[in-house]
C-alpha positions in Angstrom: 220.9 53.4 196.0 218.8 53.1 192.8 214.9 53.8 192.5 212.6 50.5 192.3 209.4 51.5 193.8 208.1 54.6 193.6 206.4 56.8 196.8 203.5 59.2 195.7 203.5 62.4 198.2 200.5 61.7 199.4 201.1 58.5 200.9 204.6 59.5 201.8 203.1 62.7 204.0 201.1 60.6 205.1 203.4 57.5 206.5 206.2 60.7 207.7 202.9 62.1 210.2 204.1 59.7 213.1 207.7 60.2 213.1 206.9 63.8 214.2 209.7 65.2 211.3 207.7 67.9 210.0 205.6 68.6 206.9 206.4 67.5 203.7 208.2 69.6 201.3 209.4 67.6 198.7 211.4 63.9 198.2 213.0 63.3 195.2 214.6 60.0 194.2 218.8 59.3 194.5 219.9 57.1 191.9 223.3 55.2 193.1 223.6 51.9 194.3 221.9 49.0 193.3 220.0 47.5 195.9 217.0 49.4 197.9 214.8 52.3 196.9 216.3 55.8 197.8 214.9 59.2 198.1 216.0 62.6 199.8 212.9 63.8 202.1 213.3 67.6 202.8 210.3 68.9 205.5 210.3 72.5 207.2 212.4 70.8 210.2 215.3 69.6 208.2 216.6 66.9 205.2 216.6 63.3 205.8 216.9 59.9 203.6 213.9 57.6 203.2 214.5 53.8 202.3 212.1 51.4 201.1 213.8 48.7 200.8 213.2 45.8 198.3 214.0 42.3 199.2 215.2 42.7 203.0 213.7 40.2 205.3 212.1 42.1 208.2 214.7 40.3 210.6 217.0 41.7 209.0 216.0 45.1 208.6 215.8 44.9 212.4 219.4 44.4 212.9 220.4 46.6 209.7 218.6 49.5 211.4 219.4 48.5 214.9 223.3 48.8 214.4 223.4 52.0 212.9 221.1 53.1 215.8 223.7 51.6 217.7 226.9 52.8 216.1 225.7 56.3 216.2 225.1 56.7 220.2 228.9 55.2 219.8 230.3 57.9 218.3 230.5 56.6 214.5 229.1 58.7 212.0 226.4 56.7 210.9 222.7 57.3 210.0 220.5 57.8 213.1 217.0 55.3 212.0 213.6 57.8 213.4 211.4 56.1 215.3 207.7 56.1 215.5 206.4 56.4 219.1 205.8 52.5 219.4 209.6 52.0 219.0 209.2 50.8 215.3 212.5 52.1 213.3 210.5 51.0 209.6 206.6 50.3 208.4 205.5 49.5 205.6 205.2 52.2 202.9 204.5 51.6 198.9 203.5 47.8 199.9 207.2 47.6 201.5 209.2 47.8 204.6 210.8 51.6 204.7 212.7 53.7 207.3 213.4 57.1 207.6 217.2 58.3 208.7 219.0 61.4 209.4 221.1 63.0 206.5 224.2 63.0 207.1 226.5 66.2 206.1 229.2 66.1 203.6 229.9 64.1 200.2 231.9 61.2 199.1 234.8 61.6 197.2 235.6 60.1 193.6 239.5 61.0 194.1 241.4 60.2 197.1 244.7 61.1 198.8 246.8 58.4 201.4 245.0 61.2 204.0 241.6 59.9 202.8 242.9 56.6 202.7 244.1 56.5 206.3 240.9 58.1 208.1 238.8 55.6 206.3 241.0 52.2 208.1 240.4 53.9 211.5 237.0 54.4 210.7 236.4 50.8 210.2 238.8 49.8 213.1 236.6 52.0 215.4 233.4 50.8 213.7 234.5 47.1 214.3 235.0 47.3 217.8 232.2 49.5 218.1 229.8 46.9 217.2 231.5 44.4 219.2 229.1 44.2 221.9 225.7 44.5 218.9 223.6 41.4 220.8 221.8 39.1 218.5 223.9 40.7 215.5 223.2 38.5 211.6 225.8 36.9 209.2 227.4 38.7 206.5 224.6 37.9 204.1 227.5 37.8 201.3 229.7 35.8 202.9 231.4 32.7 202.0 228.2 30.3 201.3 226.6 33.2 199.4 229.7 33.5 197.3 229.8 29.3 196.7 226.4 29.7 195.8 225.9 32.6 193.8 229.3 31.7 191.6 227.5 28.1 190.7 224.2 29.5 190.0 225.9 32.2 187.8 228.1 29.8 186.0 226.0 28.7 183.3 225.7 31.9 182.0 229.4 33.2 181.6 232.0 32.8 178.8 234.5 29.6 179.0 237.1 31.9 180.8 235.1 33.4 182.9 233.5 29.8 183.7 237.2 28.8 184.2 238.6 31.4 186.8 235.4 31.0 188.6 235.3 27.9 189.6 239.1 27.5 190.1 238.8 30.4 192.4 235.7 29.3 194.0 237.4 25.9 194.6 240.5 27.7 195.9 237.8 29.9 198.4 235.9 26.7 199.8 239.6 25.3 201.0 239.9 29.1 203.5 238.7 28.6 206.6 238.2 33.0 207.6 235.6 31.9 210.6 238.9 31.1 212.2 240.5 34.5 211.9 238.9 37.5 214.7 235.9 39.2 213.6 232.2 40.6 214.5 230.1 42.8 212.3 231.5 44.3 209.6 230.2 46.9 207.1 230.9 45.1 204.4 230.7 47.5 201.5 233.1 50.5 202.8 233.0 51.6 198.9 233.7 55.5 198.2 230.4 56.4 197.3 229.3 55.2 201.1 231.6 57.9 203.2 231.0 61.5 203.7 233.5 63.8 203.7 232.9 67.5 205.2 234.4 70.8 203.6 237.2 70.8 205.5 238.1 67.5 204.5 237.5 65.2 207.5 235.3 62.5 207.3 231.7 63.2 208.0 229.3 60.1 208.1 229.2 56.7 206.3 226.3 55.1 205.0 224.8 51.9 203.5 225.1 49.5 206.3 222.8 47.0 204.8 225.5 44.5 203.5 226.7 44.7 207.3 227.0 41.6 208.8 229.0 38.9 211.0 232.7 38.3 209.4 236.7 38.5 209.6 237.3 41.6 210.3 240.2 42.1 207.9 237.8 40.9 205.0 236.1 44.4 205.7 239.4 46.4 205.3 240.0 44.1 201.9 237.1 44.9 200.5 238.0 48.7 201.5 241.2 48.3 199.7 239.9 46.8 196.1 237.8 50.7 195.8 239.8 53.0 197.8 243.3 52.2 197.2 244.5 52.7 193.6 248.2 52.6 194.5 251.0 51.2 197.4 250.8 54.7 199.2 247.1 54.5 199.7 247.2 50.6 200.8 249.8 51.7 203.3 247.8 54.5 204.5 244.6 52.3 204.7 246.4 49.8 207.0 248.3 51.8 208.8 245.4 53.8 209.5 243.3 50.3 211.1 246.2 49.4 212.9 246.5 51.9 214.9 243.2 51.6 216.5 243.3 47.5 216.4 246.9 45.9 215.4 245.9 42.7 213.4 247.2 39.2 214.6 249.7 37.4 212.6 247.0 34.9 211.7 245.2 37.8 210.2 248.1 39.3 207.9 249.3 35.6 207.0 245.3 35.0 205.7 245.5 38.8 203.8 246.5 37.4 200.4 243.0 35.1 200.5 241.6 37.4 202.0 241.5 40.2 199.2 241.0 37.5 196.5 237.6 36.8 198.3 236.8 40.5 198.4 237.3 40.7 194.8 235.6 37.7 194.2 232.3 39.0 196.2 232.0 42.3 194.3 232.9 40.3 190.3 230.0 38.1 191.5 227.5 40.7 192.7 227.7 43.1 190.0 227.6 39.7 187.4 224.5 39.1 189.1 223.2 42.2 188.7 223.9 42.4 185.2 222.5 39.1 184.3 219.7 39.1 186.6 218.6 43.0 186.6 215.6 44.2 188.5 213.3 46.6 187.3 213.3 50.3 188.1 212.6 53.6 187.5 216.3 54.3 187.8 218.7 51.4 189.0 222.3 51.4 188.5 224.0 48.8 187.2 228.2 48.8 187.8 230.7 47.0 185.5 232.0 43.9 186.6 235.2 43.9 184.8 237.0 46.2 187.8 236.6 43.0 190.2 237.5 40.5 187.3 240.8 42.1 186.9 241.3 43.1 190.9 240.8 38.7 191.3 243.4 37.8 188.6 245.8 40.3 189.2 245.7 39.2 193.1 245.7 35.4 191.9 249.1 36.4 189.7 250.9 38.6 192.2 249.5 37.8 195.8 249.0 40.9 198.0 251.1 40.3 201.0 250.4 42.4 203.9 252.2 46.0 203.5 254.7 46.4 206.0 
């Protein structure tokens, strides 16, 4: 959640008047992420989040704000999107679409236990099936023709090696056939810094649904593994923990090893693109790609058969 646009107060108080959320006290900017504009909006009613988001098509938007709305009356912990009193959940704001959400209690975690580890698989196993019935739900806008065609636009610009693993790996990816596996929406980016976690330890809210989209399911828990599990004991927990709420089918544990090779492969070519094709910002946040280089060849050595 980086800064790209900036919100005076004025037009901000303004634009919150309909939402009926109180009076302005102050919004200052969250830098994090890399992809919309973020700012924490505190009124004399209570402490939200206010998105203006920067390249999001407003079809989009409408599902991205739509499923939260709709995970949230289904018990997930998700962001809650205010509505004006025409139904709209954003309008536009700084010469962009924005929303408004509740803020969620709790922080994320930068060091995590097998406990952690666990909640956070039957979080996603509840979020999956939670969603199931989302009507006129999108594609996982990073999914597998994104990743063909962001790999071969980024090519050209990458060292020999890099060049190499790429398109072996990208050749290896477009011979996968994951539309066969079960799936729905996923979150897509079930990284650390998106759950909450309360001061008792128990998982609190998670956030940044605007990656979600239609997938294999199991390619959500992959990409859950490459952040949150830094060891055997925490992959265990992980998948363990999704099981229990939805057992996987054979076809799904068989297609794992690809599986978390594509996850990897998704997050090395998102942050290369961000790094050779940076937007402007006040403050933007630019992560290292080298994490998801190593996660893809280490998985492309030693395939990751599902724990047992």
């Amino acid at each position: 959640m980086s800064v790209y646009t900036p919100v005076g107060r004025a037009e901000l108080a303004a634009w919150l008047e309909p939402l009926g959320c109180g009076e302005l006290l102050e919004h200052a900017g969250i830098a994090a992420g890399i992809q919309n504009s973020n700012y924490f909006v505190t009124t004399d009613r209570g402490r939200y989040v206010l998105t203006v988001f920067e390249t999001i098509a407003p079809a989009s938007l409408d599902f991205y704000l739509a499923l939260q709305s709709h995970l949230a009356q289904r018990g997930i912990p998700a962001p809650q999107p205010l509505a004006d009193p025409a139904g709209r959940r954003w309008r536009p704001l700084a010469g962009k679409p924005a929303a408004l959400l509740t803020c969620l209690p709790g922080a994320s975690l930068e060091t995590v236990a097998p406990a952690h580890c666990r909640a956070v698989g039957e979080l996603l196993a509840r979020l999956h099936l939670a969603a199931a019935d989302l009507p006129a739900a999108l594609p996982n806008p990073c999914g597998a023709a994104w990743r063909q065609a962001t790999g071969s636009a980024l090519m050209h610009r990458l060292p020999a090696d890099d060049r190499a693993l790429l398109a072996d790996e990208l050749a290896f990816q477009s011979a996968q056939d994951f539309a066969a596996l079960p799936g729905g929406v996923i979150h897509a980016d079930l990284f650390r810094d998106n759950v909450l976690w309360d001061a008792g330890g128990r998982l609190s809210g998670v956030l940044d649904f605007y990656f979600a989209g239609v997938d294999a399911w199991l390619f959500d828990l992959a990409v859950a593994a490459g952040d949150w599990c830094a060891d055997e004991a925490g992959l265990a927990a992980l998948v363990d923990g999704y099981a229990a709420i939805r057992p996987p089918e054979a076809a799904e544990r068989q297609a794992w090893p690809a599986l978390r090779r594509a996850a990897a492969l998704r997050f090395w070519l998102s942050r290369l693109q961000a790094r050779h094709e940076p937007r402007a910002g006040e403050v933007v946040t630019v992560k290292d790609p080298a994490h998801f280089r190593a996660l893809l060849e280490r998985f492309r050595l030693a395939p990751a058969a599902w724990p047992r």
